[in-house]
C-alpha positions as CSV (number, residue, x, y, z in Angstrom):
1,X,6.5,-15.6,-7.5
2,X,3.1,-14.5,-7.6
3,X,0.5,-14.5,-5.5
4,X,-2.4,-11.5,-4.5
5,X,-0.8,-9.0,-6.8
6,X,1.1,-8.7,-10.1
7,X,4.4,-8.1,-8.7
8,X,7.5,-10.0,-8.5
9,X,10.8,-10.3,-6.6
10,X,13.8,-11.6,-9.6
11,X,16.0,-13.6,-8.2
12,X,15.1,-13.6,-4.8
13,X,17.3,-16.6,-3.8
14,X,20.7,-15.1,-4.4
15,X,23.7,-15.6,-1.9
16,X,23.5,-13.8,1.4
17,X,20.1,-13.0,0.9
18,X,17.6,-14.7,3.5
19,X,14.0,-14.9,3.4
20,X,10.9,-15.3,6.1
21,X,7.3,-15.1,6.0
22,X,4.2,-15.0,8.3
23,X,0.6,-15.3,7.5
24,X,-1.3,-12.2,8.2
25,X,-4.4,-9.8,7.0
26,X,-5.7,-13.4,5.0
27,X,-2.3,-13.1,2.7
28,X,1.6,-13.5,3.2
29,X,3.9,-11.3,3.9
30,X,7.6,-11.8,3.4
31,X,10.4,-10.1,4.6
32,X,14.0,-10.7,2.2
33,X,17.0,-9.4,3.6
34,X,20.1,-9.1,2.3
35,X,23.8,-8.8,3.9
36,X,22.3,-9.7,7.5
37,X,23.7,-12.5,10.2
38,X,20.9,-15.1,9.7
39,X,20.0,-15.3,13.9
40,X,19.8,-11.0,13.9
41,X,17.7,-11.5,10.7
42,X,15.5,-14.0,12.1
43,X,15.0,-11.4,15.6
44,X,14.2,-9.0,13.6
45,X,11.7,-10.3,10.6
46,X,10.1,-11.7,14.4
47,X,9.7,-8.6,15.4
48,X,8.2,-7.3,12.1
49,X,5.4,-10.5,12.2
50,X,4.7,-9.2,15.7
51,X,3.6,-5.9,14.7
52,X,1.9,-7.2,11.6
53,X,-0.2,-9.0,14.1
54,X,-0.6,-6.1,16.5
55,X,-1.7,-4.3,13.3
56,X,-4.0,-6.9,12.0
57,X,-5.8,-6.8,15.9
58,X,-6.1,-3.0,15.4
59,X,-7.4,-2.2,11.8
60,X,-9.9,-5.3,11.5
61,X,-13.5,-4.6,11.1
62,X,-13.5,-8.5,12.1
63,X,-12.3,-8.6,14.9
64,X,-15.1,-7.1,17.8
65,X,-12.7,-5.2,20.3
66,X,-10.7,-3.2,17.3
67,X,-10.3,0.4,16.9
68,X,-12.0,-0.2,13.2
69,X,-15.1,-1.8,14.8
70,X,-15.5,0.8,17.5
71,X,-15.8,3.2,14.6
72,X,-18.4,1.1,12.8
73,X,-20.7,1.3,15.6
74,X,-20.8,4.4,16.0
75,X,-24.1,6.8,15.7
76,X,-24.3,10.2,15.4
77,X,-23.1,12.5,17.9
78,X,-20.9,9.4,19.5
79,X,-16.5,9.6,19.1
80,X,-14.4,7.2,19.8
81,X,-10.5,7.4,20.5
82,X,-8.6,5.6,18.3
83,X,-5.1,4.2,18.6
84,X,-2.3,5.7,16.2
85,X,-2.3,3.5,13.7
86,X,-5.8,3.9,12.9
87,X,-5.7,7.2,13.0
88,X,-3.2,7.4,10.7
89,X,-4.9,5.2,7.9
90,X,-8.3,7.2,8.3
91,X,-5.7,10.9,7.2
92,X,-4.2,9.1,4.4
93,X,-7.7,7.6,3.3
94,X,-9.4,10.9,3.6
95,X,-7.1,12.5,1.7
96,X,-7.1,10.0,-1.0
97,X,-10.9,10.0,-1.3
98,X,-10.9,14.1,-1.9
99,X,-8.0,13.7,-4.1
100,X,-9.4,11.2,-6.3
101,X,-13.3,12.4,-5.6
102,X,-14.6,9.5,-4.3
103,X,-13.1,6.5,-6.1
104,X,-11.1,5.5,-3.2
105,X,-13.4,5.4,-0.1
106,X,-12.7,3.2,3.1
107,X,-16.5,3.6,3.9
108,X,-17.6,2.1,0.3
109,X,-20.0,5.0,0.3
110,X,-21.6,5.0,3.7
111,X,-20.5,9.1,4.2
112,X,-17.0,9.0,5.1
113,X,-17.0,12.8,5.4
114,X,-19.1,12.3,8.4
115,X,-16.4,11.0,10.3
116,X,-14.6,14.1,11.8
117,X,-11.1,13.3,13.3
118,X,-9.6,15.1,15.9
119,X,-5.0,15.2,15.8
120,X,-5.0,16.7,19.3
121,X,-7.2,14.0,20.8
122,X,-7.0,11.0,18.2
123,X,-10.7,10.7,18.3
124,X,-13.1,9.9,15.7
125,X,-16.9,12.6,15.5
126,X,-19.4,10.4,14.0
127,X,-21.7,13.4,13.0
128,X,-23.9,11.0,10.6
129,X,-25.6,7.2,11.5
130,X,-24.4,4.2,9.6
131,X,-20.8,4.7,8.6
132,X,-18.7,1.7,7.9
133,X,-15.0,1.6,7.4
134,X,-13.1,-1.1,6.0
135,X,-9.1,-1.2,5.8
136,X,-8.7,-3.2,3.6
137,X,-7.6,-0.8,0.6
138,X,-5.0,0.3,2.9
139,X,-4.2,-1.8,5.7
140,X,-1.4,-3.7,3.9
141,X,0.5,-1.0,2.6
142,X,0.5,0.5,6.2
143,X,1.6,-2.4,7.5
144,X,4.0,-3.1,4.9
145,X,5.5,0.6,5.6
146,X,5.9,0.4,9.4
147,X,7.5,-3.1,8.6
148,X,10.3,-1.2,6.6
149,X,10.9,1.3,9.2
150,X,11.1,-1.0,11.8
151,X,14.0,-3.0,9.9
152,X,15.9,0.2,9.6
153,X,15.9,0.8,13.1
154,X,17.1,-2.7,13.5
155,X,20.3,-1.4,11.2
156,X,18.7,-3.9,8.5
157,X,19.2,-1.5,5.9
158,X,18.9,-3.6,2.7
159,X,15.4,-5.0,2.6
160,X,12.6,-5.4,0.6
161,X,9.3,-6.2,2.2
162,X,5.5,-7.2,0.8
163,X,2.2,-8.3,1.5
164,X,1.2,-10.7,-1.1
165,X,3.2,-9.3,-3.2
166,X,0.7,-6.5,-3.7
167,X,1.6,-4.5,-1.5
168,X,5.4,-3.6,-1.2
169,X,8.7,-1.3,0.1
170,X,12.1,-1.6,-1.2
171,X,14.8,-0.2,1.3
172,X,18.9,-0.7,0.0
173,X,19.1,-2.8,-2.8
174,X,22.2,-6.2,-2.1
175,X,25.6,-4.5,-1.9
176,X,26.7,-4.2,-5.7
177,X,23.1,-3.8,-7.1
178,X,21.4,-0.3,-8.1
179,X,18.1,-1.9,-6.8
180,X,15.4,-4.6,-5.8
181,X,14.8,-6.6,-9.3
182,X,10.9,-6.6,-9.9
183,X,8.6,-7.4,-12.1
184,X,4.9,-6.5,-13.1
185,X,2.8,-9.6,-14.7
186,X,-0.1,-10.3,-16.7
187,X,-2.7,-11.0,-13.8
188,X,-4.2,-13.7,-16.5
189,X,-0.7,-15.0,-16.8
190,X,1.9,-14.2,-14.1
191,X,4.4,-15.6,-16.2
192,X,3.8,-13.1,-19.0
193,X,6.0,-10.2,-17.6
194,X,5.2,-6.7,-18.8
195,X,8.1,-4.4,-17.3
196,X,10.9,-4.8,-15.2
197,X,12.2,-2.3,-12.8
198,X,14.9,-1.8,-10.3
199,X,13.7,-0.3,-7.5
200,X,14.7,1.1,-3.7
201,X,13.7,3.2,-1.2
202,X,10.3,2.8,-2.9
203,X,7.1,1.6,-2.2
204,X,4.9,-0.4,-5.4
205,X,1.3,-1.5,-5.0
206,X,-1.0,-3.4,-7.0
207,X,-5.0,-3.7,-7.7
208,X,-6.6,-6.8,-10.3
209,X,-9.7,-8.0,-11.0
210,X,-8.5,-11.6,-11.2
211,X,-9.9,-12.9,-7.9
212,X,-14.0,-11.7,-9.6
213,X,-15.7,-8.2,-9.1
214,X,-14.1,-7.7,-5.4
215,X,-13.3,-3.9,-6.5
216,X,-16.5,-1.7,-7.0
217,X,-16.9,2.0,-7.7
218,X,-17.9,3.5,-4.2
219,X,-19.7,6.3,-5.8
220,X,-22.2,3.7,-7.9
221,X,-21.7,0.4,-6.5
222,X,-21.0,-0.7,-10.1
223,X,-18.0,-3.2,-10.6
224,X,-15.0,-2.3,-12.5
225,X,-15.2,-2.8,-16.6
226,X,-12.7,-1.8,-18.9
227,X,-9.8,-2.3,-16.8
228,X,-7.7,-5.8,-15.6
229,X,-4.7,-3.5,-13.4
230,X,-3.5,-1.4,-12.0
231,X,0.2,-0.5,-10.7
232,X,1.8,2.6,-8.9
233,X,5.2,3.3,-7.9
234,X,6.0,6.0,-5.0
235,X,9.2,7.5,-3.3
236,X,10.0,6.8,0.1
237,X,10.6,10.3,2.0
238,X,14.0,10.9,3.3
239,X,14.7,10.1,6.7
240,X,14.9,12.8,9.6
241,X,17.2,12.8,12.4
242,X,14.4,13.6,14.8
243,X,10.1,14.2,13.9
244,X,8.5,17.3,15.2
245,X,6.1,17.2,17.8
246,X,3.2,18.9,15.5
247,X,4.4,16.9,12.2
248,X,1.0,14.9,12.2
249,X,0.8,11.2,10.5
250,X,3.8,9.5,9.4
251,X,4.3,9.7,5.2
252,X,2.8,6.3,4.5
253,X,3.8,5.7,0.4
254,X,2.8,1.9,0.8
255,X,-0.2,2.8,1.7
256,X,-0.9,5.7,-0.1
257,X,0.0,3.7,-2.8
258,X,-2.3,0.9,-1.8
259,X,-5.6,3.6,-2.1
260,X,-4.0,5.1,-5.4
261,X,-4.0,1.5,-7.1
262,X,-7.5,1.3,-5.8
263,X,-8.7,4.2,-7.1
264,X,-6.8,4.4,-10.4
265,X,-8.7,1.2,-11.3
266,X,-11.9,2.8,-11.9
267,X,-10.6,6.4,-13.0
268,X,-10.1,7.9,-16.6
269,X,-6.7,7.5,-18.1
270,X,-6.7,11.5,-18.4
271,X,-7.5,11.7,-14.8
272,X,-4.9,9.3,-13.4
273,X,-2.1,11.4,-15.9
274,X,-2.8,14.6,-14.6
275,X,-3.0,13.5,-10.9
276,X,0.8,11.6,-11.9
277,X,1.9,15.5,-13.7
278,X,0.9,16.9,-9.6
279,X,3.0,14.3,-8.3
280,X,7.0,14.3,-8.7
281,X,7.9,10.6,-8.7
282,X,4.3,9.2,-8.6
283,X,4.3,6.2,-11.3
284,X,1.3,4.4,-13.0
285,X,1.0,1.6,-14.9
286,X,-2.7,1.0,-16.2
287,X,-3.9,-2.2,-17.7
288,X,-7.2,-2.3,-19.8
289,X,-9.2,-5.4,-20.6
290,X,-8.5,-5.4,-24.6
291,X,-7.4,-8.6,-24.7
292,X,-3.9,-7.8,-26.6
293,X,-2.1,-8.1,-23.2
294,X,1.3,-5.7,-23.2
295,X,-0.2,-3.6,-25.9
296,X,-3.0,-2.8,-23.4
297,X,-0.5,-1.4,-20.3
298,X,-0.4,2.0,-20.1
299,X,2.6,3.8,-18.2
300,X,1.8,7.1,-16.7
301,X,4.8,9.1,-14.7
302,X,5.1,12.3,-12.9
303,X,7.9,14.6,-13.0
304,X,10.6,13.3,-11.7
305,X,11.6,13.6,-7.9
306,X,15.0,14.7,-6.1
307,X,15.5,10.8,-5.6
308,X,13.6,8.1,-8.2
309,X,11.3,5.8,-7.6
310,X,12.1,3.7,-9.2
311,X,14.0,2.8,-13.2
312,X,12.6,0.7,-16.1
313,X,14.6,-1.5,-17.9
């Protein structure tokens, strides 16, 4: 199955496993759970949806009383306080746009370095006119991320979650199985597979061109050339008993890996490897536009991390 992204779920119909999705952030997101009494299941895929919505109402530059659209209107010398979640996605989209210098920017360059954030207060410093953020790099992996953590504190341990199947978390794999079964496809051909991996406690996003010249270099405005998709693969962190106080946003690797696949569409192959060589378990697969299909994918991998993200097969 196929359907904003390039990743699919193998066999997701297998016995004991249970399925439910909701229609959210203009895609679908499912939630597959395996090993689970189908009414608990159903409570807690529920709850899931629920925040998905809560989410949506929070992070949309669409909709007029969000935290997203209070920052948009923002001129200089105004701040706004923002609610958690938003908060959170402007860290982990800051950080992504110094770390990949520019090619993943939220505010499609408008000046998001103008926006100042404040952890003590959760407020947001405009310090320049005219800054526009948009989610929408991000917002699904985020979602997709407090989605997983939410079935674990439901005891659902063995879960694998996505956003139209382009953004995505693998908790437990189905008792007996090393991990989730997925697949990466030709975004030309979704039934042309290119790798297979078994995955969990992961998180895998994905970025194409096949839906027209929606992804555009922030630093020139220029669509992407030379490039169909791209893939990355991150380790969840290992849970902690308790957080502390001063720990600041939550690790986020669905969205992180959300901006990455963003970014690593419009960066040089040498760029995206030596980023993946700074990373321990941070995986890329890069597809170019040569036209020869699996002789095009490129797979770029970090060293590796105290648990995988993640094995090809």
């Amino acid at each position: 199955m196929d359907l904003d992204g390039g990743i699919g779920l193998a066999g997701s119909r297998g016995p004991g496993l249970r399925r439910f999705s909701h229609e959210a952030m203009n895609t679908v997101f499912e939630v597959h759970v395996a090993g689970a009494e189908a009414r608990y299941a159903a409570e807690a895929a529920q709850a899931a949806f629920a925040l998905v919505d809560r989410l949506e109402g929070e992070l949309s530059r669409f909709r007029h009383n969000s935290d997203i659209t209070r920052i948009n209107h923002l001129t200089a010398g105004q701040r706004t306080r923002v609610g958690e979640a938003a908060f959170e996605c402007l860290v982990i989209a800051r950080h992504i746009h110094d770390l990949t210098g520019g090619a993943f920017d939220i505010a499609i360059g408008t000046g998001l370095p103008a926006l100042e954030l404040d952890p003590e207060s959760y407020e947001v410093h405009a310090t320049a006119d005219g800054v526009r953020v948009d989610l929408g790099g991000i917002g699904k992996g985020y979602a997709v991320d407090l989605v997983a953590e939410l079935l674990e504190e439901w005891g659902l341990e063995r879960a694998f979650v996505h956003g139209g199947f382009s953004s995505a978390v693998a908790l437990e794999p189905p008792a007996g199985a090393e991990g989730w079964p997925l697949t990466l496809s030709d975004p030309r051909e979704p039934s042309q597979i290119f790798t297979r991996l078994s995955m969990r406690q992961a998180a895998l996003s994905a970025s194409g061109v096949r839906k027209g010249d929606h992804i555009r270099d922030p630093r020139t405005g220029a669509p992407v050339r030379g490039r169909l998709a791209a893939w990355v693969a991150l380790p969840r962190p290992a849970k902690q008993a308790t957080a502390a106080p001063d720990a600041g946003p939550r690790l986020a690797p669905g969205a992180v890996a959300d901006a990455l696949t963003t970014a690593f569409m419009l960066l040089p192959v040498a760029e995206i490897e030596a980023l993946c060589q700074r990373s321990p378990g941070l995986d890329a697969w890069i597809l170019g536009d040569g036209g020869s299909g699996a002789a095009d994918l490129v797979h770029l991998t970090g060293p590796a991390p105290e648990r995988a993200a993640g094995d090809s097969t």
